[in-house]
VOGU-3710 file (C-alpha; in Angstrom, 3 decimals, decimal comma):
1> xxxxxxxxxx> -23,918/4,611/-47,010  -21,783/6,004/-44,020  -20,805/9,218/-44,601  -17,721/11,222/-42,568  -18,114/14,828/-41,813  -14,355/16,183/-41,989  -12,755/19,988/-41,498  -11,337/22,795/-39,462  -13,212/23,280/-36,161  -16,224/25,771/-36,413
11> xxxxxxxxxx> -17,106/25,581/-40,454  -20,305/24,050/-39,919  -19,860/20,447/-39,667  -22,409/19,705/-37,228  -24,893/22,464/-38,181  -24,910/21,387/-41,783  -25,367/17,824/-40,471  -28,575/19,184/-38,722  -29,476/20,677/-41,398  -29,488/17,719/-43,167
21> xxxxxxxxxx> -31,056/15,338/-41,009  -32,753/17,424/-38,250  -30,655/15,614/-35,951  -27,871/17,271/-33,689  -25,116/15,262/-32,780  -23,761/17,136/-30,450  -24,938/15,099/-27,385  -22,719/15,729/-24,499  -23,356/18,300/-22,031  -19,930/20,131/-22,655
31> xxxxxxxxxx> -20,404/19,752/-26,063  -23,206/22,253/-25,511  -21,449/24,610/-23,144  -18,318/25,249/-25,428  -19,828/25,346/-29,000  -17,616/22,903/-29,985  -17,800/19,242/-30,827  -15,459/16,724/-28,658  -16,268/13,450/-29,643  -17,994/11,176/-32,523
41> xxxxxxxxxx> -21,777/12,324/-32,899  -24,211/10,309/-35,336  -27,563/10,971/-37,153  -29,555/9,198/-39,864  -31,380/10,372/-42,728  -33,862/7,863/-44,209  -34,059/8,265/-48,277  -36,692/7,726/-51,015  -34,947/4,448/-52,234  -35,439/2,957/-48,831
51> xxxxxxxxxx> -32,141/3,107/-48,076  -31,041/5,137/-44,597  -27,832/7,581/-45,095  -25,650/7,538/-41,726  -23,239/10,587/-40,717  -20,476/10,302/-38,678  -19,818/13,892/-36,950  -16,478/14,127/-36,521  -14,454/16,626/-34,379  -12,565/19,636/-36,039
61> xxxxxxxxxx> -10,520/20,765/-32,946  -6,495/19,610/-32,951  -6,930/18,381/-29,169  -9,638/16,135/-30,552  -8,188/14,067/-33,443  -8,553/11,130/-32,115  -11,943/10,857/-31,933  -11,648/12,070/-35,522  -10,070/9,364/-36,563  -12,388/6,907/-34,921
71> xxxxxxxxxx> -14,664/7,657/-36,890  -13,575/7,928/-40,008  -12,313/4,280/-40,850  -14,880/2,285/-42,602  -16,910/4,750/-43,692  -18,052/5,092/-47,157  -17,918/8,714/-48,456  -16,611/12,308/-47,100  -18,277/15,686/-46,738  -15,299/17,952/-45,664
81> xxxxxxxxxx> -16,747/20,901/-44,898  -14,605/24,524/-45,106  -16,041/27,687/-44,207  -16,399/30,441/-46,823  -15,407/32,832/-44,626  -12,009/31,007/-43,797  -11,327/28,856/-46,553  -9,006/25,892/-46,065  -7,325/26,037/-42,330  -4,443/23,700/-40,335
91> xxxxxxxxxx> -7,365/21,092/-39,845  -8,732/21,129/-42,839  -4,998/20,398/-44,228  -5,007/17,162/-41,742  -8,023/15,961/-41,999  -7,705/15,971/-45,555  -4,498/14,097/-45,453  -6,153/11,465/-43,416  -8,417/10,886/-45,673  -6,071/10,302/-48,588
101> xxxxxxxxxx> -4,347/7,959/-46,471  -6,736/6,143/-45,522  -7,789/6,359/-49,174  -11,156/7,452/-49,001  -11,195/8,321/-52,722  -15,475/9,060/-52,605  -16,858/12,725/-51,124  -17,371/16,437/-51,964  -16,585/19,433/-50,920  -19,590/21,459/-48,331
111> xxxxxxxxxx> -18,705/25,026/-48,771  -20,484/26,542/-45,693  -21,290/30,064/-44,656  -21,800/31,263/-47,497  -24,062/33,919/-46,044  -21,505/35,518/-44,840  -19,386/36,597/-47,732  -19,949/37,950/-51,347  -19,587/36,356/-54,706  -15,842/37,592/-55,243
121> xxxxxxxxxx> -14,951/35,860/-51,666  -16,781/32,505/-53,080  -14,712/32,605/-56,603  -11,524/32,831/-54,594  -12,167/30,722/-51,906  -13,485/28,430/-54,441  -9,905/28,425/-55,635  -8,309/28,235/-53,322  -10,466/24,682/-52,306  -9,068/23,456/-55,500
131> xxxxxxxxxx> -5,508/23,851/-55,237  -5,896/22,228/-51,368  -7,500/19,641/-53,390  -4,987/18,720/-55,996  -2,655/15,341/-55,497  -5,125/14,059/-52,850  -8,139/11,352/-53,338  -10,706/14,324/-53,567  -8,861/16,154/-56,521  -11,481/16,925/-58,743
141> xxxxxxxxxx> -14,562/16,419/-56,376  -17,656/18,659/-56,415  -17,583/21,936/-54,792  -21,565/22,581/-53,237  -22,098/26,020/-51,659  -24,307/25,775/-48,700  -25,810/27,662/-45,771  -26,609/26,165/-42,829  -28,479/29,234/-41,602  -30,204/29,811/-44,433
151> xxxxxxxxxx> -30,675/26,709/-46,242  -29,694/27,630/-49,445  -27,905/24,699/-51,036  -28,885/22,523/-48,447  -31,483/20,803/-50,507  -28,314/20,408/-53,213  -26,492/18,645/-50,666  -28,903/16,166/-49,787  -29,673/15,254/-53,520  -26,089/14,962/-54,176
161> xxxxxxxxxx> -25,840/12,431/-51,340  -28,811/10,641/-52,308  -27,420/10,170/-55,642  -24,092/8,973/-54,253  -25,874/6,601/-52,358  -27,640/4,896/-55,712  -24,433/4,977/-57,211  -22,383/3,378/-55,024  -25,281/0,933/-53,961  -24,169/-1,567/-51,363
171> xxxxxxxxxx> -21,004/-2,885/-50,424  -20,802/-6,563/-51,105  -20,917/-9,106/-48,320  -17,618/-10,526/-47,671  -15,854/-12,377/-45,345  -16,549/-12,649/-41,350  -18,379/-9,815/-39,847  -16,124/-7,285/-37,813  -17,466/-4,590/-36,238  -14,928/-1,800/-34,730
181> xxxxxxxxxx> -16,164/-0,385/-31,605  -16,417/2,883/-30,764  -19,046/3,400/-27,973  -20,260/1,012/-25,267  -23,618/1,628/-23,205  -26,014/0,117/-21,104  -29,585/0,333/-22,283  -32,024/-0,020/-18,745  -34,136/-3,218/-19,583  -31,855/-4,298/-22,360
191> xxxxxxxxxx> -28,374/-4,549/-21,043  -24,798/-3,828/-22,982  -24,880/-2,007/-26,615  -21,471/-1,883/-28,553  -21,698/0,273/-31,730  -19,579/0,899/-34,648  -18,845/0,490/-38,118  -19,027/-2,731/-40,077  -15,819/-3,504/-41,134  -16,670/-6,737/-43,666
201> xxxxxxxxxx> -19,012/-9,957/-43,528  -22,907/-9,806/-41,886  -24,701/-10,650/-38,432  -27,503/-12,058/-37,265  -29,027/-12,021/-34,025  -28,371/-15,315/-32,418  -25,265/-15,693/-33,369  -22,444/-15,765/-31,328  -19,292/-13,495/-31,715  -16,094/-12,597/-29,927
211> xxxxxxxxxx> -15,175/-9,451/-27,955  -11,627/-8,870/-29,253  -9,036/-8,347/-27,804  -9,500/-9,857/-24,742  -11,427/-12,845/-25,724  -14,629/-13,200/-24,545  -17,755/-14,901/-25,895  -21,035/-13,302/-26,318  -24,606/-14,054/-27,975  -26,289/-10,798/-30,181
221> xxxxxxxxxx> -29,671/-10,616/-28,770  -30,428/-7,058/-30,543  -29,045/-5,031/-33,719  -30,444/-1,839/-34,819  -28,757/-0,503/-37,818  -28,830/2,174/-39,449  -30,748/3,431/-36,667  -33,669/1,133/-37,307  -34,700/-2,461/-35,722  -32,972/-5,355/-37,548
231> xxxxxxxxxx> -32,611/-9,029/-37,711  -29,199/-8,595/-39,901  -26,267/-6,315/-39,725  -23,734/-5,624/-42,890  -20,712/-4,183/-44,095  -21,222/-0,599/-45,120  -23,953/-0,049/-42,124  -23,142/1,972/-38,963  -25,082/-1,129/-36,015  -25,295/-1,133/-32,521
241> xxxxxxxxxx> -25,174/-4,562/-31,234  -27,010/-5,739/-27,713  -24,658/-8,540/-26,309  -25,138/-10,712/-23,760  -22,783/-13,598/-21,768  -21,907/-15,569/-19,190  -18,235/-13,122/-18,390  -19,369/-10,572/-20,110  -18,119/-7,090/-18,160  -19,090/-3,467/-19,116
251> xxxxxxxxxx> -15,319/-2,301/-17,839  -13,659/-4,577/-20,442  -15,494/-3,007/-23,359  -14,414/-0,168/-24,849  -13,490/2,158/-27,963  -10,584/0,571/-30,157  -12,004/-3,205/-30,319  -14,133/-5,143/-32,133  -17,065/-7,553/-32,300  -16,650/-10,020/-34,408
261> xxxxxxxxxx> -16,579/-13,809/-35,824  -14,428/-16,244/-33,729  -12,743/-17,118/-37,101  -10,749/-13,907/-37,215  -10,182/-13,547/-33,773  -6,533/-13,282/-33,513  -5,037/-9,649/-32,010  -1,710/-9,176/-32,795  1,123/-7,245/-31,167  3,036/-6,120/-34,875
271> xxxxxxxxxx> 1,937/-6,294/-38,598  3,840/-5,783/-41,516  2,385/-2,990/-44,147  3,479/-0,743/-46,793  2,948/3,244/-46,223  3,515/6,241/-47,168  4,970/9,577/-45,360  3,074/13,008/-45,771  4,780/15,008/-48,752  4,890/18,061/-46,130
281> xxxxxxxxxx> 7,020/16,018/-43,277  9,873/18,315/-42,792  12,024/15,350/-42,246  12,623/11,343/-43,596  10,633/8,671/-41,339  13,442/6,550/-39,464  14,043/3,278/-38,298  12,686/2,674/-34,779  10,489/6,218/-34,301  8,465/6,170/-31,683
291> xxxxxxxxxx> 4,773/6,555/-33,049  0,774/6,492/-32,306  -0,939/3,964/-34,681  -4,594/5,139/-35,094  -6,379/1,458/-36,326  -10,044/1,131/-36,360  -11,229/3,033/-33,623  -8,282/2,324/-31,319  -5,153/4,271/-30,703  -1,861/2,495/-29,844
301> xxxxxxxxxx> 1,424/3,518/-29,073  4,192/1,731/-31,026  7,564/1,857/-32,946  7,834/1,802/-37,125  10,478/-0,580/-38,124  11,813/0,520/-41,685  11,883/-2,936/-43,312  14,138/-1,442/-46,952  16,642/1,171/-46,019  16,555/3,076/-42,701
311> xxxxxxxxxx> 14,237/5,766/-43,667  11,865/6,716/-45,935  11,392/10,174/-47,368  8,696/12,376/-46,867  6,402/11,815/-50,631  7,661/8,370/-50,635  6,204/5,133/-49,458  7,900/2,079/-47,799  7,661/-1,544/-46,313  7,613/-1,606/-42,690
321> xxxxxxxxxx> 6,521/-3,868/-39,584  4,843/-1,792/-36,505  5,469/-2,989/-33,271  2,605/-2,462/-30,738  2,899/-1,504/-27,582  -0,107/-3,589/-27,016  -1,893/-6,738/-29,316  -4,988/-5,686/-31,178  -7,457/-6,268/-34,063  -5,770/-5,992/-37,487
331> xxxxxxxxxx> -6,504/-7,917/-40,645  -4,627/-7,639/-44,125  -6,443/-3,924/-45,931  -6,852/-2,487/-42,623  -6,016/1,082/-42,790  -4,459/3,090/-40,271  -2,929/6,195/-39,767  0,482/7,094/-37,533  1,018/10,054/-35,517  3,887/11,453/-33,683
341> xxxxxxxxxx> 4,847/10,411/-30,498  3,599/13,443/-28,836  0,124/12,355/-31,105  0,271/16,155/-32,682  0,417/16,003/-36,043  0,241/13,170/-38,675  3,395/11,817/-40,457  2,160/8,840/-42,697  -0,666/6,111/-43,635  -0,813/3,114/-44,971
351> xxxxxxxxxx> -2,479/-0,649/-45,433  -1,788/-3,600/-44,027  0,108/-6,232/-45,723  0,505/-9,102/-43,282  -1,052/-8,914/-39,684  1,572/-11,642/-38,899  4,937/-10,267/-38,899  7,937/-12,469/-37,796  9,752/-10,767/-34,835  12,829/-11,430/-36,323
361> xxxxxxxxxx> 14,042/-11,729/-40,128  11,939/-9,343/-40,895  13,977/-7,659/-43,288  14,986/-10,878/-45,280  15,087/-11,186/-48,553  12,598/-13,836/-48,502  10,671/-12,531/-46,144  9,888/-8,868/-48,520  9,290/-11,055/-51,666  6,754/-12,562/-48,750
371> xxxxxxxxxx> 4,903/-8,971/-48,200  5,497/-8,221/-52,202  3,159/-11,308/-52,856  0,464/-10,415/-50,101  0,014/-7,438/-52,085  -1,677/-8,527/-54,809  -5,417/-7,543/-55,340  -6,670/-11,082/-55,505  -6,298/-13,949/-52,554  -5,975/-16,333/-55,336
381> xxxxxxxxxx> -3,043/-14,472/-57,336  -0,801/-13,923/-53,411  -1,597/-17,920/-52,686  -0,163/-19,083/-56,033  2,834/-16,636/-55,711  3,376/-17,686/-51,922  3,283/-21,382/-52,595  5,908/-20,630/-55,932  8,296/-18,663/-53,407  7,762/-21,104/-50,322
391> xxxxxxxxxx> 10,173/-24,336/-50,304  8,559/-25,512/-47,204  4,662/-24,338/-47,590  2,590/-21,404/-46,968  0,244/-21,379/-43,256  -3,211/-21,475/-44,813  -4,352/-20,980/-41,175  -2,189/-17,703/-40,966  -3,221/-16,727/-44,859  -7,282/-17,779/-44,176
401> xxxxxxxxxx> -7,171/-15,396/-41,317  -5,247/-12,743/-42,711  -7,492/-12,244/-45,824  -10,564/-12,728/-43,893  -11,512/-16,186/-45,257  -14,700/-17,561/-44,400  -14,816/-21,066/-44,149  -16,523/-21,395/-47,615  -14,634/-18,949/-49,235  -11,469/-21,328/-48,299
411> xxxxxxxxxx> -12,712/-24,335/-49,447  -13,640/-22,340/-52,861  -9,632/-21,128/-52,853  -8,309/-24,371/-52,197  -10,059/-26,018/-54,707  -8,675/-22,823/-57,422  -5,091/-22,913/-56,852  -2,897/-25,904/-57,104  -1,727/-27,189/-54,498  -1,103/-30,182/-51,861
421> xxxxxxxxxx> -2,780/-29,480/-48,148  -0,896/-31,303/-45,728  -1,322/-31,568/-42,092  -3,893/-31,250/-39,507  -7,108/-29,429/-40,428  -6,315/-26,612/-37,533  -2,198/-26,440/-38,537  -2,797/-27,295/-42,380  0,100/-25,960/-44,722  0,224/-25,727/-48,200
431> xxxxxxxxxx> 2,503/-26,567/-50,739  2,998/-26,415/-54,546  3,050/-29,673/-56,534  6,969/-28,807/-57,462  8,230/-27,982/-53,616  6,016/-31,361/-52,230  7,992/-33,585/-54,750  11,167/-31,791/-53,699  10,800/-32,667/-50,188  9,674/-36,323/-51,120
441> xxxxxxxxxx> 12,801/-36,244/-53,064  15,148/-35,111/-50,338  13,780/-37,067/-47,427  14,116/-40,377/-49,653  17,964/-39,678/-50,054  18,133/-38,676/-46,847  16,736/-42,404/-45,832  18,782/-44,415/-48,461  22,152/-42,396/-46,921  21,083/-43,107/-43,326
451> xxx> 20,302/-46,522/-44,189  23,541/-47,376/-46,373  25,421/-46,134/-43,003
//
């Protein structure tokens, strides 16, 4: 399980993580000299069910939230942390917000410091948690006292993870592995280590994967994950990968892409998705506003495109298309989260719908009932309603690679729904039974006129 630290800066986050796991993740040197953390620290804590919990130390200062958000796609539970002695602050507000977003819907609350204030500062703070809490994805979630200094309630904590960790068990292994970067190092002896999160789908070592965006091929020779040795890497592990090949070059790697199969190699430079503006945006989202789309663990610049209306209010969610400045990763459930321009505050969130958006018509009729269907639970159910809706045939290709299809979990949905594959293997489109007899209709009339003339 991959848990996120989240919170103001200075309530605790990295001391309770220490606490924890005896492990502090604050590992560069001006990390030490200010106090403070600046970027993504990590540290393990094996558990009595064999299993290894993974924290992601996030950090709490405003000038630093993009390293916060780096690392908190693709985790698995939250821990936001607020200080008893401050209760809920500006970042505490945000980082919360990101989280519903992103719809992290699994965590608790760590209520640290508690050694510094009295049982009547604890009931109101307490309450004051609550109400912060209410109308997000953590309404309702467990409040744990805790001391880093002390330790009391740090056993509590631990348990309480534990626990979450047998509960949730494992994620289930789907689709081709993806792995969003968001460190790169050279190990003396060894050569170049990418880690990250494990987005969907498994690795071995051996195989060979694809450093995306830019293309290039490389061979695992090493995985730890989860901070031990491994053959195999999976979705729902924190890995760092050793790489190896032919053009392989350390100054091409870096935080923001991925590792992953060649099937879903495919960066894109816009995406269609549905989102939804903070409730406490002073103002509507419009059409064209200039943005920073946070994605995995990379940060573009880009525009929002209001696909229904030219705005959306703030509480209310919409269809849009964002245009990149720049092509990267981005598969259909990714989820990101948009910033301002001047990347200050957060105005919205949202999942992808379609990775694939048309540069033009993207507004058409047609092309929403398009995004309606792709946002159905199922790949099955958006197929059959695609191929219904689509006179001249749905891109399996485009629809494979959006959903993350492996190459036997295509075969599997081809077989389910009904429909008639035409075309080359690599350009194969599909069409329903009623559309292909429509166009063998049409292009038969179309012969008998041309041949009566």
């Amino acid at each position: 399980m991959i848990i996120a630290t989240a919170g103001h800066i200075d309530h605790g986050k990295t001391s309770l993580v220490q606490a924890i796991t005896g492990v502090d993740t604050d590992r560069l040197p001006e990390e030490k000299k200010r106090g403070m953390s600046i970027d993504l620290g990590f540290a393990y804590q094996p558990i009595e069910n064999g299993k290894t919990l993974g924290f992601v130390d996030v950090p709490g200062h405003e000038k630093f939230i993009r390293n916060m958000l780096a690392g908190v796609t693709g985790i698995d539970y939250a821990m936001l942390i607020i200080a008893a002695d401050d209760g809920p602050m500006p970042q505490t507000v945000e980082h919360l917000a990101i989280l519903d977003l992103l719809g992290v819907s699994e965590g608790i609350v760590a209520l640290t410091k508690i050694d510094r204030v009295d049982a009547e500062r604890l009931k109101v703070v307490e309450e004051e948690i609550s109400q912060a809490l209410a109308g997000t994805c953590l309404e309702g979630a467990d409040i744990l006292p805790v001391s880093a200094i002390t330790g009391d309630g740090v056993q509590d904590v631990r348990d309480h993870l534990e626990a979450m960790s047998e509960l949730l068990g494992d994620r289930t292994v789907e689709g081709n592995f993806r792995l969003a970067i968001d460190r790169c190092f050279t190990v003396p002896g060894a050569g170049l280590v990418v880690t990250g999160g494990v987005f969907s789908g498994q690795v071995t070592v051996g195989d060979q994967l694809i450093l995306s965006p830019q293309g290039t091929r490389v061979r695992v020779r090493g995985i730890h994950a989860q901070n031990k040795e491994s053959e195999t890497g999976v979705v729902g592990q924190r890995c760092a990968v050793n790489i190896t090949g032919g053009d392989l070059n350390k100054a091409d790697v870096h935080r923001g892409g991925w590792l992953l199969a060649e099937e879903v190699h495919d960066p894109v430079p816009r995406f269609d998705a549905r989102i939804r503006v903070l409730p406490s945006e002073s103002r509507p989202l419009k059409h064209w506003t200039p943005v920073h789309v946070h994605l995995g663990a990379a940060e573009v610049p880009g525009r929002i495109a209001v696909l229904e209306g030219k705005s959306i209010e703030p509480g209310e969610s919409g269809l849009v298309q964002v245009v990149l400045d720049r092509r990267i990763g981005a598969l259909r459930g990714d989820g990101f989260i948009i910033r301002d321009q001047p990347a200050q505050h957060t105005i919205a969130g949202g999942r992808i719908l379609d990775p694939f958006g048309p540069a033009r018509g993207r507004a058409k009729p047609e092309r929403i009932a398009f995004l309606e269907a792709m946002a159905a639970d199922e790949a099955e159910d958006a197929l059959a309603q695609l191929l219904e809706q689509s006179p001249i045939g749905v891109d399996l290709i485009h629809f494979a690679t959006a959903w993350n299809l492996t190459p036997d979990d295509q075969a599997a949905l081809w077989d389910i729904v009904e429909m008639i594959k035409v075309g080359a293997e690599a350009k194969a489109v599909g069409l329903s039974p009623a559309h292909f007899d429509a166009i063998g209709s049409t292009t038969i009339t179309v012969m008998q006129d041309w041949h009566g003339k």
